[in-house]
C-alpha positions as CSV (number, residue, x, y, z in Angstrom):
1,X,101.2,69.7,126.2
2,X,101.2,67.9,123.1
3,X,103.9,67.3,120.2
4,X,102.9,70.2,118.5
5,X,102.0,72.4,121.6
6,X,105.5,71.3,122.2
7,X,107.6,72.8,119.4
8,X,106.5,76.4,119.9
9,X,109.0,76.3,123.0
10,X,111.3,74.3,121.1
11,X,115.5,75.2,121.4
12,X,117.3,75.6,119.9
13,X,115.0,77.5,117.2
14,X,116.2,76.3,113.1
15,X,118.3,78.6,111.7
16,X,115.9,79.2,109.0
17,X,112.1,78.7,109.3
18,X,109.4,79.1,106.1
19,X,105.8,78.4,106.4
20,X,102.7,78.7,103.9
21,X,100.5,81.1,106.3
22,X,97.7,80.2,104.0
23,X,97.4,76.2,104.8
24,X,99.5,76.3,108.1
25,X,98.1,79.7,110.1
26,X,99.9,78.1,113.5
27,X,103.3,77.6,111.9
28,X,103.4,74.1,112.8
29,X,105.4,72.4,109.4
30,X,108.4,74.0,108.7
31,X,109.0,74.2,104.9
32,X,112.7,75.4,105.3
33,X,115.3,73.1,103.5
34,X,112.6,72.0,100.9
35,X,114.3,71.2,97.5
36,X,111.2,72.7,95.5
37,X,111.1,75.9,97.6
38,X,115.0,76.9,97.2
39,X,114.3,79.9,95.0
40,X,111.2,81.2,98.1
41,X,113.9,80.4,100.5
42,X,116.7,82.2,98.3
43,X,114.1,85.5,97.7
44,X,113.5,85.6,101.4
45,X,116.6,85.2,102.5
46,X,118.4,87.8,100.0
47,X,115.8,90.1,101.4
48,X,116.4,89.8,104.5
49,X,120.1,90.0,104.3
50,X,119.2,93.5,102.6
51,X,117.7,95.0,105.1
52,X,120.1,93.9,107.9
53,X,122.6,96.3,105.7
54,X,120.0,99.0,106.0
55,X,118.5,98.6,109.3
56,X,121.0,97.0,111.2
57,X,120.2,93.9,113.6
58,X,120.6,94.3,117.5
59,X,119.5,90.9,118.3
60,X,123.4,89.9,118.7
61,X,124.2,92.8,121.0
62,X,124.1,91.6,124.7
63,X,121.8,93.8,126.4
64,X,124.3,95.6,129.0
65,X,126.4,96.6,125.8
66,X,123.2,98.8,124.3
67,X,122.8,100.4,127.6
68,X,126.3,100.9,128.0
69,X,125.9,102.9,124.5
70,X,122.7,104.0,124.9
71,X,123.7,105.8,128.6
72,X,127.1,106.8,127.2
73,X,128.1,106.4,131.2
74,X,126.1,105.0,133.9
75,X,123.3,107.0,134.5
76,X,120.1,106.6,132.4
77,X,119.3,109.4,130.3
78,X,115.7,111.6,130.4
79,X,113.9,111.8,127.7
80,X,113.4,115.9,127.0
81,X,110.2,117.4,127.0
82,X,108.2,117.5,124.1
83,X,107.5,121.0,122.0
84,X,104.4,121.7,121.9
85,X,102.9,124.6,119.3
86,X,99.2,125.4,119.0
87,X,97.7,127.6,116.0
88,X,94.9,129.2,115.3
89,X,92.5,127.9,112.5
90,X,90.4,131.0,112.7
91,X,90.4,132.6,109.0
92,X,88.7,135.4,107.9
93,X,85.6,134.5,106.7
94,X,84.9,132.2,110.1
95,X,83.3,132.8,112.7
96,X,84.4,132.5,116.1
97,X,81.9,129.1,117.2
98,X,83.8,127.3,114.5
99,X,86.9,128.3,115.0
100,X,89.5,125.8,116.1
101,X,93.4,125.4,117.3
102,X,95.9,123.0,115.8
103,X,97.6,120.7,118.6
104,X,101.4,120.1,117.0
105,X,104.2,118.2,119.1
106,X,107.6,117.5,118.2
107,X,110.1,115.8,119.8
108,X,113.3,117.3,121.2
109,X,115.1,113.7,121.8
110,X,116.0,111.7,118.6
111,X,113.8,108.2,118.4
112,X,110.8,109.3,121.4
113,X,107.8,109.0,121.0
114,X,105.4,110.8,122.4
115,X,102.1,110.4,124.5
116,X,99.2,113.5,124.7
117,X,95.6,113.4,126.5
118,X,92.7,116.2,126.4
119,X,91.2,117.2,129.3
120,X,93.0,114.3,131.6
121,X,91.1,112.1,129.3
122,X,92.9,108.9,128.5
123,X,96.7,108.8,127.2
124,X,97.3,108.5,123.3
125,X,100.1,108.3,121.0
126,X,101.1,111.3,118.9
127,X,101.1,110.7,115.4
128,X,99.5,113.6,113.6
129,X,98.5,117.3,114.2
130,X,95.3,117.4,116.6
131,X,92.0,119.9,115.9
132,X,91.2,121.2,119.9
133,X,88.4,123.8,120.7
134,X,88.6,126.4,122.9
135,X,88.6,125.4,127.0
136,X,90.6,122.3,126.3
137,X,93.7,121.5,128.2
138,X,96.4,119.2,126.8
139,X,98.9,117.5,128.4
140,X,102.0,115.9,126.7
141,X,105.0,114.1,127.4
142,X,107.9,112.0,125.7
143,X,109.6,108.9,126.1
144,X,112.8,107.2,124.0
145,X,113.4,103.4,124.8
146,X,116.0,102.7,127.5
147,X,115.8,106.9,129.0
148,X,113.3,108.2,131.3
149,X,110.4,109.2,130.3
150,X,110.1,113.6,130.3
151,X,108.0,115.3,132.2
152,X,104.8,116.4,131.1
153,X,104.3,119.6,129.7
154,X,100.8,121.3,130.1
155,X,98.6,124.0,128.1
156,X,95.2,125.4,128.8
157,X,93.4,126.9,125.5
158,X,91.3,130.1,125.8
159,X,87.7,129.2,125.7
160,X,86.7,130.6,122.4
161,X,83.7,133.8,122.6
């Protein structure tokens, strides 16, 4: 590797590091410490001392001690299944080819996210309700970061007629 290749595994990392994306896109001259850029450094800084208070940092905790609170004992948690509610878009004035169902899933266990596919089609993440036509299955399932994932939960729609 070369000198700059080099510093990208560099350790100990600077306490502080500050680059200008705009004329330095591979972070190779650190502009921390720089007289003219105190007041940057000072904004950044204050900033991110902010939201440390509101978001709290886990970089210091030693791994074993988040599990150790995460578990609450020593077995890893599961993640609980996923609710899953379907409605009926089908109003009065449409007719039954248009009509469609509204996919919903909501977590049971704080902080999971959760995973769906149509028709054992491929896995995506959850992030809004989901339009489905009659005939389609969906399958669903949740996972929270250190737990086990759930297990899935399956639903067949009616075909529509």
């Amino acid at each position: 590797m070369n000198a700059t290749q080099q510093q990208y595994f560099m350790a100990p990392r600077p306490e502080y590091e500050l680059y200008d994306l705009l004329t330095d896109p591979d972070e190779v001259t650190n502009l921390a410490g720089r007289p003219e850029l105190a007041a940057v450094q000072a904004r950044l800084r204050a900033a991110l001392e902010e939201w440390y208070q509101r978001v709290g940092d886990l970089g210091d905790i030693a791994e074993a001690d988040m599990v150790a609170a995460m578990w609450q004992g020593d077995e890893q948690p599961q993640t609980a299944v996923p609710r899953l509610t379907l409605s009926s878009n089908q109003g009065g004035s449409v007719s039954s080819e248009t009509s469609s169902t509204t996919l919903t899933l909501e977590p049971v266990t704080e902080g999971s996210s959760i995973g769906y596919r149509l028709d054992n089609g491929e896995w995506q993440l959850y992030s809004r309700p989901v339009e489905m036509t009659g005939g389609q299955i969906v399958t669903a399932k949740a996972i929270r970061y250190g737990f086990r994932e759930s297990s899935s939960v399956t639903q067949a729609l009616q075909p529509i007629k």
